[in-house]
C-alpha positions in Angstrom: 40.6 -140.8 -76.8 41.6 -140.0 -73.4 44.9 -141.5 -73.3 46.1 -139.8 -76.4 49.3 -137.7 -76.4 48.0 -135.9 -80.0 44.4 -135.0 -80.8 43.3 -132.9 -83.2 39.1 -132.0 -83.1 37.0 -130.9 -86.0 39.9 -129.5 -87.7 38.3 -127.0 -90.6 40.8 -125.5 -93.5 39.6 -123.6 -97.1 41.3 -121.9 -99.2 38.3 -119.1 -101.0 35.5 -120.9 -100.8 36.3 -124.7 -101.3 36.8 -126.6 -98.1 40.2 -128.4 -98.2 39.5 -130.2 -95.1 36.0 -130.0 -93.4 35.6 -131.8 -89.5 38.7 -133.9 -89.1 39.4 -135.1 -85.8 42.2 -137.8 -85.4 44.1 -139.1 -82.3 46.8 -141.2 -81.9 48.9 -142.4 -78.5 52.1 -143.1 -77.5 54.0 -146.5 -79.1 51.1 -146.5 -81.6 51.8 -145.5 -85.3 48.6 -143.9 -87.1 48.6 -144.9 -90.9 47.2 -141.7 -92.8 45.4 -142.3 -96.3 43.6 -140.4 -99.1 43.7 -139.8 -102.7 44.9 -136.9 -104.1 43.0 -134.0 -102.8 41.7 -135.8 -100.3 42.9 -132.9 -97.5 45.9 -135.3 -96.1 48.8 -132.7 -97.4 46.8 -130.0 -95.7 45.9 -131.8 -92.5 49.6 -133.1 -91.8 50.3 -129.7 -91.9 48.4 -128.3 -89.4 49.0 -131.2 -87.2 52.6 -130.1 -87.2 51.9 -126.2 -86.8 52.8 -125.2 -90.2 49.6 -124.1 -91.5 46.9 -122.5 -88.9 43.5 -124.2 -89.3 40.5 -121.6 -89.9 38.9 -123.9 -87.2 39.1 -126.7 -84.6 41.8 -127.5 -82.3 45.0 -129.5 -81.7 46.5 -130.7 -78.8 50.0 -132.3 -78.2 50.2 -133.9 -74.7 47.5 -131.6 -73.6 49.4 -128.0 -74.6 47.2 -126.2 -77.2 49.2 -126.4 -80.4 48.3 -123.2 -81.0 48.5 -121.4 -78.1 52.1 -122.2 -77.1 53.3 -122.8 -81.3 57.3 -122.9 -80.6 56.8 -125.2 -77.4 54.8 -127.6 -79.5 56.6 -128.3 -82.5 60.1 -128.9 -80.5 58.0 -132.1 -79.3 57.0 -132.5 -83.2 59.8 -134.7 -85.7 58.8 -134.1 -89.3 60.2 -136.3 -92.0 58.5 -134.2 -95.3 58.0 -136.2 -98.9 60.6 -133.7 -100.7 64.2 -134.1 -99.4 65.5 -131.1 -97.5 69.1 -132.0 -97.0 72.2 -130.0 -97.5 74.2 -132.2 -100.3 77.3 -130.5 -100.0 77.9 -131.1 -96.4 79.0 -134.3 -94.3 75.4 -136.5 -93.2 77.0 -135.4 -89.8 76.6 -131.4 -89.8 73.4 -131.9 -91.8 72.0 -133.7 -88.6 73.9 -131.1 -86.4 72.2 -128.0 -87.9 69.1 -129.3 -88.0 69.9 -129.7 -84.1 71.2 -126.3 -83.8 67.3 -125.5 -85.6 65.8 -126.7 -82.6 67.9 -125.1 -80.3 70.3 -127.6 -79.1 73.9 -126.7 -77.7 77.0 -127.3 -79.6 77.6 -130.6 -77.5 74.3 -132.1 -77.5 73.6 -131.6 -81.2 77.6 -133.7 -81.1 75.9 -136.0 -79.2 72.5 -136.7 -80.7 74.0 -136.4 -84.3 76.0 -139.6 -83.3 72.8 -141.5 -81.5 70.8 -140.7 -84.4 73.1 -141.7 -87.5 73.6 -145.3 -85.4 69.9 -145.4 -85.3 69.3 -145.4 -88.9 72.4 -147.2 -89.5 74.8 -145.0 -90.9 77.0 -143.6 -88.6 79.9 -145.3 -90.9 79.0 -143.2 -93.8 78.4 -140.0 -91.1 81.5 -137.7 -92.7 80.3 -138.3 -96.0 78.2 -135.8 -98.0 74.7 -136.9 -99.0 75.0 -135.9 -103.1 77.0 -139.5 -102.8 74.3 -141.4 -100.9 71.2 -143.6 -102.5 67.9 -142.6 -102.5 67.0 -144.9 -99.3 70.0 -143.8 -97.2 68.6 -140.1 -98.0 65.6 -140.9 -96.6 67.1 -142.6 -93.6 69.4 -139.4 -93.2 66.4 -137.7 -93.1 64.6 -139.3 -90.5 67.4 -138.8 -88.7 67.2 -135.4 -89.1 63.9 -135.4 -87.6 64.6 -137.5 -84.7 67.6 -135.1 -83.6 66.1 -133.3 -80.9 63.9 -136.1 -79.3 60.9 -135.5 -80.9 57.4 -137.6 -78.7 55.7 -137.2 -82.4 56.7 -138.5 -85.5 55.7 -137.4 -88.6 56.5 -138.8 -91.8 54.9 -138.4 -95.2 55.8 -140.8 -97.7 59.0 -141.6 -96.4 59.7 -145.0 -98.9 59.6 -143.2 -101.8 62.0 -144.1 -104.1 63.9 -146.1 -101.7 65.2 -150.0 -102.6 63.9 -153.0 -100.7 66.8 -152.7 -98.5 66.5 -149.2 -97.3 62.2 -150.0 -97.3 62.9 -152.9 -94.9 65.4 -151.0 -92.4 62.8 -147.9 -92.3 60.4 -150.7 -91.2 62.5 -151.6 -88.4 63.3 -148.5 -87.5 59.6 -147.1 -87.0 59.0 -150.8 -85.4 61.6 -150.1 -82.6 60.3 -146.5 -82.1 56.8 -147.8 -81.3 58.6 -149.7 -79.0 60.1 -147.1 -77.1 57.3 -145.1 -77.0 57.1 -142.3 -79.6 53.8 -141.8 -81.8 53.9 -142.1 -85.5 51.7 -140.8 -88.0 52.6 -141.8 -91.4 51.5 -141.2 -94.8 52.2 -143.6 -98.1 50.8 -144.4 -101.3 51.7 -148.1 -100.5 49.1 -149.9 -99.2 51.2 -153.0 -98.0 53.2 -150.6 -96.0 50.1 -149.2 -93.6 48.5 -152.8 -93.6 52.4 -153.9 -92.0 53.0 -151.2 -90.3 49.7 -149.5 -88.9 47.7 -149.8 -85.4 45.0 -147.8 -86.6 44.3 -146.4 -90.2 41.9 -143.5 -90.5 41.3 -142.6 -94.6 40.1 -139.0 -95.6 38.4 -138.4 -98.6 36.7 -134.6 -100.3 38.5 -133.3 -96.8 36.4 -135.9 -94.2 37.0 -138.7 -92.4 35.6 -141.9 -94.3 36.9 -144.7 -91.9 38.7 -144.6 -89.0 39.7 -147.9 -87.3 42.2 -151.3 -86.9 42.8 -153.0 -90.0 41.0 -156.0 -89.2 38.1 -153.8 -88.0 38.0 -151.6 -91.5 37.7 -154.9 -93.5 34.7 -156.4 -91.6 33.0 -153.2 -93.7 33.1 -155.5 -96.6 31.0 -157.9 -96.1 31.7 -161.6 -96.8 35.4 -160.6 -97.5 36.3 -162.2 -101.2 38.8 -161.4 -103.1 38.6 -162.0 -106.5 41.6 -161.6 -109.5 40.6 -162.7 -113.0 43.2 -162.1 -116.0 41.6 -161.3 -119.1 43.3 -163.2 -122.3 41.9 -160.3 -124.7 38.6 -157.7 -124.9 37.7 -154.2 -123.4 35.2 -155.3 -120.4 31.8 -153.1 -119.4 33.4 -151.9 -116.4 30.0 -150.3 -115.7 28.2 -153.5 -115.6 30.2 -155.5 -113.7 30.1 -152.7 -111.1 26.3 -152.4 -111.1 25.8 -156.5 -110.4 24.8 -157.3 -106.4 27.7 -158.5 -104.2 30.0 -156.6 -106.0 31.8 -154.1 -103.7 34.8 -153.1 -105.4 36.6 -153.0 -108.5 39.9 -152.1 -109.7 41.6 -152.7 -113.2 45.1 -152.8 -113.8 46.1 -153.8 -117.5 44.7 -157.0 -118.3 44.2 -157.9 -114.5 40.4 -157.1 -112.9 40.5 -157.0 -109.1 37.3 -157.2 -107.1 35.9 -157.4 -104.0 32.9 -159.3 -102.9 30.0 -159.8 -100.6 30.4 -163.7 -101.4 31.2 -166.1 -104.3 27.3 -165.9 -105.7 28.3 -162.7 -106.6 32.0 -163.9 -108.4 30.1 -166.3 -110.0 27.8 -163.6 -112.0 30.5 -161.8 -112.8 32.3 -164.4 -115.1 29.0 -165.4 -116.5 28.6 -161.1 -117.3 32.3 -161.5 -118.6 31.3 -164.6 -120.6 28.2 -162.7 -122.0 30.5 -159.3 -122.9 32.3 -162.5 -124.9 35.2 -162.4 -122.7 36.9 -165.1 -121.5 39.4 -165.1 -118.4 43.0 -166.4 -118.7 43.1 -167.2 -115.5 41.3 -166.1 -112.1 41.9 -167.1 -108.5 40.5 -166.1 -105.1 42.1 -163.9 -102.2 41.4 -162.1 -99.1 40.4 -158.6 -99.2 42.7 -156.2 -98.6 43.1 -152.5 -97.5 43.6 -151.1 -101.3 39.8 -152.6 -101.9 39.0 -151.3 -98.9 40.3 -147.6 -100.0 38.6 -147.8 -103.6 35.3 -149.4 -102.2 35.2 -146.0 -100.2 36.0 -143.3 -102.1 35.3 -144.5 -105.7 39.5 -143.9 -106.9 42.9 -146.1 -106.7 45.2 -144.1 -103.9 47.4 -142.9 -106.8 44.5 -140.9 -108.9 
């Protein structure tokens, strides 16, 4: 991608002899947010963090805006925002010096970490709660004080790993907007969640790792022409343990996920929905209810690597 401002090239990490991540190469550009997926170790953890210079990869390269990530390490990651899954805030002090050290961290002076700590806490909308400590705040307005954080110092990357979690719908929707309007104004996101809705909302391109490689890289719309035909199909089961196996095994049957009661497939077309009730029917199982849909990026993800994101 010639155009992209981060690129990272057969990226290689293992730790003894198991490869953690084995050939990754991922770009993204400027304004474009890159949605970041795999299962549990899957190698994302790993690759996020050599993609923001905390872990060295035993091979490959990265390259921010063309300057060798590691060649010139310090240089790089002041271009580098980093919103981390665990909260690293200070919960004693105002949401105002917690921005303002984190400023002083990447070497701003006294005024402009005044300065940005104001832009920023407007930004993510609470510059009226700015002189309060953080042990008094929600869980969304943590997160939100957190991105923040990482946005101090003018960051052209932005990288945030599961930054929704535990947040309310309110908090969820304003991080949406937020992310939305950086786009806009030209930073690069890559982001990491366990919520599928989020990347399909929020993403421009979607690349999913799984055993440490690259399975699918591409637009969301692009990613679910892989399943053929498209069909959704949810079917509610009034009572019965069904032979997950079989239903698996029948043609046209692309993916399937269970969830309690509910059975969630996808299909190549409705041939193959229709010979999976009749296999229900002959297991002597008989749906509560069942209605179509369109595919979406979760049956995408299991249809790949074989697991539910959360495994």
């Amino acid at each position: 991608m010639q155009d992209a401002l981060l690129q990272a090239t057969a990226l290689r990490k293992h730790y003894g002899p198991r490869p953690a991540v084995a050939d990754v190469s991922l770009a993204v550009r400027r304004g474009e947010l890159l949605g970041l997926l795999g299962p549990n170790g899957a190698g994302k953890s790993t690759t996020v963090a050599m993609l923001c210079g905390l872990l060295p990869p035993d091979g490959g390269e990265i390259r921010l805006g063309g300057q060798a990530l590691l060649a010139e390490p310090d240089a790089a990651k002041r271009r580098i925002g980093l919103v981390p899954q665990e909260l690293a805030l200070f919960e004693t002090l105002s949401a105002r010096r917690n921005v303002e050290l984190f400023g002083a961290l990447y070497g701003l002076d006294r005024a402009r970490q005044r300065q940005r700590a104001q832009a920023v806490l407007a930004q993510v909308g609470l510059l009226e709660r700015a002189d309060e400590a953080p042990r008094a705040f929600s869980g969304g307005m943590k997160r939100r004080l957190h991105i923040a954080c990482a946005l101090v110092h003018e960051p052209d990357l932005i990288v945030l790993d599961e930054p929704t979690a535990g947040v309310d719908p309110h908090s969820r929707n304003a991080i949406f907007e937020l992310l939305e309007g950086l786009k806009r104004a030209g930073k690069a996101l890559i982001y990491t969640s366990h919520y599928m809705e989020e990347v399909e909302r929020l993403a421009d391109r979607i690349v999913i790792l799984d055993h440490g490689r690259v399975v699918a890289e591409g637009r969301l719309a692009e990613l679910l022409q892989r399943l053929e035909g498209g069909q959704g199909l949810d079917i509610e089961l009034a009572q019965g343990e069904p032979e997950l196996a079989a239903l698996q095994s029948l043609p046209g049957v692309q993916g399937l996920r269970r969830e309690g009661s509910r059975l969630r497939l996808a299909l190549a077309d409705w041939q193959a929905g229709i010979a999976v009730l009749q296999a229900l029917a002959a297991q002597g199982l008989q749906p509560a209810r069942w209605s179509s849909s369109r595919v979406t990026l979760e049956d995408l993800f299991l249809t790949l690597t074989g697991r539910q994101l959360r495994d």
